[in-house]
N, C-alpha and C positions, 0 to 999 in steps of 0.2 A: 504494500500500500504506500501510496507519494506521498511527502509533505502536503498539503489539503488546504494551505492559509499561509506562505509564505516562511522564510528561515528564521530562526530563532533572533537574528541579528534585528531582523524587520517586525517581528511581534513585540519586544521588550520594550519596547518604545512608544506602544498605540495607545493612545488615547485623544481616542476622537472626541469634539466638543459635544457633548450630550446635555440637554439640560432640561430636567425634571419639571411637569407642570408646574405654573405658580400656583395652583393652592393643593400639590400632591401635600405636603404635610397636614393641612387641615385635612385634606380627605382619611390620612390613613387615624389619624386623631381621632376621626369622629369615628371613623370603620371600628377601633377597638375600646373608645369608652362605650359603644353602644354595646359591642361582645359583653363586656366586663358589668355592665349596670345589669345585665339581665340577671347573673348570678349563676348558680349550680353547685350540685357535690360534687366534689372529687373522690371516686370511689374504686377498692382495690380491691380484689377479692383473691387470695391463696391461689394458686394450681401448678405448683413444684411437683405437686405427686403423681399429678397427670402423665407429666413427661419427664415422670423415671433420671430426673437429677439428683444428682448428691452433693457440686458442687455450686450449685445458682440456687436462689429463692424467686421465686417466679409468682409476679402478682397480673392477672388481668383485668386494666385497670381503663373506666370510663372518667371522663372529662369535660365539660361544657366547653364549647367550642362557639363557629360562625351561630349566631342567631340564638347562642345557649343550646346547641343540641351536641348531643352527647359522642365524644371523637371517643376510638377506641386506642388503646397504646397497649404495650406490653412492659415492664417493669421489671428489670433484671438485677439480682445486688450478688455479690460473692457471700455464699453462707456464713453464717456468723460472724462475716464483718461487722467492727465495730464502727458506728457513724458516728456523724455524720459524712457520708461520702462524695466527693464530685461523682458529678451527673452526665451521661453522656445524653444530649435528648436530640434523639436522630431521625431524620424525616428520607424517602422512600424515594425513589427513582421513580421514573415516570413510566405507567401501568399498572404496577405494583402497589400490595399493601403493605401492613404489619406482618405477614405469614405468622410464622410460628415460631416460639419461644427459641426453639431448639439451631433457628438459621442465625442466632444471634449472640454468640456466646466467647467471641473476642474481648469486648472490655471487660465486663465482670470478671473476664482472667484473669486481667491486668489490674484487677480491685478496684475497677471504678462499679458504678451502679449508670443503669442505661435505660432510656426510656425510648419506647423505639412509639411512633407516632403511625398510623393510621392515613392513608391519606382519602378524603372522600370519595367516594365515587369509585376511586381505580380498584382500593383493597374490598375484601369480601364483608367487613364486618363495620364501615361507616359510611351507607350512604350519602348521596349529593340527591338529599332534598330540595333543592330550588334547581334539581337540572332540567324541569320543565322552561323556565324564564329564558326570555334574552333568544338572543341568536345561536342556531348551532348549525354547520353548514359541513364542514368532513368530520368522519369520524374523529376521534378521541374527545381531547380538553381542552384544546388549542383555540378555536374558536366558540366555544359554548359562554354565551352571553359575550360576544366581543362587542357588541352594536354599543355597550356604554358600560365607564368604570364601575358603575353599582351594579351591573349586571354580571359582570364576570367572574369565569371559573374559581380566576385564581385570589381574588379578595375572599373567596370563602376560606379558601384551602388554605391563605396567608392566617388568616384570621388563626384558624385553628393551630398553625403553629404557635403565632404567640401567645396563644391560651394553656397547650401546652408547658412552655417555659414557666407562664403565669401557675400549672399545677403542682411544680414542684416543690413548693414550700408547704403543700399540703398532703406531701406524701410522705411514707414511714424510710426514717436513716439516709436522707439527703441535706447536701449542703445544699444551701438557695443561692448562695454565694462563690460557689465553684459549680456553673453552669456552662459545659459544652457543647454548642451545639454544630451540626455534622450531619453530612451526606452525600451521596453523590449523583450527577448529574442531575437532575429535579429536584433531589434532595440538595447536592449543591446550591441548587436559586433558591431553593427556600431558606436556607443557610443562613447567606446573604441578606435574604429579605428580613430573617428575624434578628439577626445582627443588627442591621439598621434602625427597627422598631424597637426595641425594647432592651434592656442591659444584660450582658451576658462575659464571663469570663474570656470566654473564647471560641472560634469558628474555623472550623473545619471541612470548607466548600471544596469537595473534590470533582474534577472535571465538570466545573457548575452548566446548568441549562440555564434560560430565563433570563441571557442577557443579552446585549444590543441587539433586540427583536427584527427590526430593518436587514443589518446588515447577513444576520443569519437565514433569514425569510430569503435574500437575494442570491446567497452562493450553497446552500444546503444541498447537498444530493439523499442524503438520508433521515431518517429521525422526522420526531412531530413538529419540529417545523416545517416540514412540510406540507403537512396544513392547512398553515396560516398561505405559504404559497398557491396554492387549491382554491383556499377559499378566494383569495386577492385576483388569481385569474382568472373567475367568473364575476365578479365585482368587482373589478379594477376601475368602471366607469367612474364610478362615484361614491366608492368604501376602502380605498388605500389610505388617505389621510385620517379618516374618523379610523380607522382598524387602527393605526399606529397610534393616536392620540390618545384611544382605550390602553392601546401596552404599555405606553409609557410611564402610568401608575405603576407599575407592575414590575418595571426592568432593574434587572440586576445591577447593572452600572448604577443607578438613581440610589438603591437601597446602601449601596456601597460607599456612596458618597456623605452616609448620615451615619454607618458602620465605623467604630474607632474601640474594638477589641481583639488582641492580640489574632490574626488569622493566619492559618495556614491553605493556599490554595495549593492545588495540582491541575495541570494540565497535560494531555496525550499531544504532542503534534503533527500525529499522523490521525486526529479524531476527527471524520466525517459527519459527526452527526451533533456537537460542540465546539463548533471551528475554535481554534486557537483564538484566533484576532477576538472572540467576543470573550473571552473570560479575561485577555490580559485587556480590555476594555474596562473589564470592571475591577481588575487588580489595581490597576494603576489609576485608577479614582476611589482606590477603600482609603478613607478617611484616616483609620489607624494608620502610627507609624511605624507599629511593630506588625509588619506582613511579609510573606515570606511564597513564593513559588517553587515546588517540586517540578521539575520538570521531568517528563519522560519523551525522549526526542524520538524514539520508535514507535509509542504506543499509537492505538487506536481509541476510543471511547471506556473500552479498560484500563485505559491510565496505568498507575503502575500494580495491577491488581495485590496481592498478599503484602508485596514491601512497602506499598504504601504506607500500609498500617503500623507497620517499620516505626517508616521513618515521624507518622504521626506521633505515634505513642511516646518516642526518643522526645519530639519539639514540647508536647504537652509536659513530661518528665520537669524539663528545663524551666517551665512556667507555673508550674504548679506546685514544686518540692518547697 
């Protein structure tokens, strides 16, 4: 597979002028005092013994989320860890849900405690209740309520992350104050996203989605942005500029610019389906001065799959001892 986005010399350098609606912050403001005023329990219920562990405690645990309705997560600690413990609170690539306890059992190795998040709609156990609303034009999530920001996918699924981070002060032998949040590719841009909205120790966006929407919509040959491509060339007459004005609440670059805790990205350069040029878009506008890119100059959209985790665990060691 070729380089896909130009040489490493020509990436380090991108950062093209992007500039966030004038009232994206009052939007996401209002997006999450209205999450938060509605209220909800945070609730966890036992199931270690379900899946035949010796070494994790495993809670299945619900969360009020977009609109107050309830996100599912899974809750991982190393047994008899004594707490309070950092948090890993990790969000799910894109298709994908929570699965099961047992596909997730890296950090708890490593003694942290992990909150793995649910994403709606895509996982099996937290529907996307408002995916009737708004526009949906190709399959996936890509354009599902794109015709306007209050209608779209991803303000739900945004939401729900920070509600997340929002529950872990309400769960048993967590620090609320060593908060990392992690994931890759959709998990990546939500990463990002929750970086930017709300305070968090540290972020862990590996080969992120969900940034410079334009320029990825233009040169993608694979992955859900192609989509939004789809959709743009049946309605290119007169829903390019409103389609982008919708993404722009939404783009990783924007969220990265209001983001100032310690990160770790990675990027593939051989990744067709996250071109390079859009994540060091949104590297080289993260806010924080402590940020840091793994490079993997071979990879494809696997990034640097097992060593990554490497090398993450090494940076968080360094920030967290």
């Amino acid at each position: 597979m070729p380089l896909t986005d130009g040489t490493l010399d020509d990436l380090v350098g991108y950062r093209p002028d992007l500039r966030a609606p004038d009232d994206f912050d009052e939007f996401w403001d209002r997006t999450l005092a209205e999450a938060r005023a509605l209220g909800g329990a945070v609730k966890a219920d036992p199931v270690t013994d379900r899946y035949l562990l010796r070494t994790v405690e495993v809670d299945d645990v619900r969360f009020p989320g977009w609109n107050g309705e309830p996100v599912a997560a899974w809750l991982l600690r190393p047994r008899g860890a004594e707490g309070p413990l950092p948090v890993v609170v990790t969000f799910i690539g894109y298709s994908g849900g929570r699965g099961l306890p047992t596909d997730h059992l890296l950090w708890s190795a490593a003694g942290y405690a992990q909150l793995v998040v649910d994403s709606r709609g895509q996982g099996h156990d937290t529907p996307d209740r408002d995916a009737g609303g708004g526009t949906q034009w190709a399959n996936g999530f890509m354009t599902r309520g794109i015709d306007s920001p209050e209608n779209y996918y991803y303000r739900r699924l945004i939401t729900d992350c920070v509600r997340a981070v929002d529950a872990v002060g309400e769960l048993p032998g967590l620090d609320s104050d060593r908060v990392i949040v992690a994931g890759g590719s959709q998990g990546g841009g939500l990463t990002i996203a929750v970086a930017g909205l709300t305070r968090v120790a540290a972020a862990l966006p590996d080969v992120p989605f969900l940034c410079h929407f334009r320029r990825a919509a233009e040169i993608c040959g694979e992955g859900p942005y192609q989509e939004l491509a789809e959709y743009l060339r049946w309605h290119s007459r007169h829903n390019v500029e409103p389609a982008f004005a919708t993404l722009s609440y939404f783009d990783g670059v924007h969220f990265a610019q209001r983001a100032t805790a310690p990160a770790l990205f990675s990027v593939g350069l051989m990744d067709p389906i996250c071109p390079p040029s859009t994540v060091y878009a949104a590297f080289n506008h993260y806010a924080g001065e402590d940020r840091t890119m793994t490079v993997w100059p071979f990879a494809d959209h696997g990034g640097g799959h097992g060593s990554n985790s490497v090398v993450q665990l090494e940076w968080l060691r360094e920030r967290l001892s």
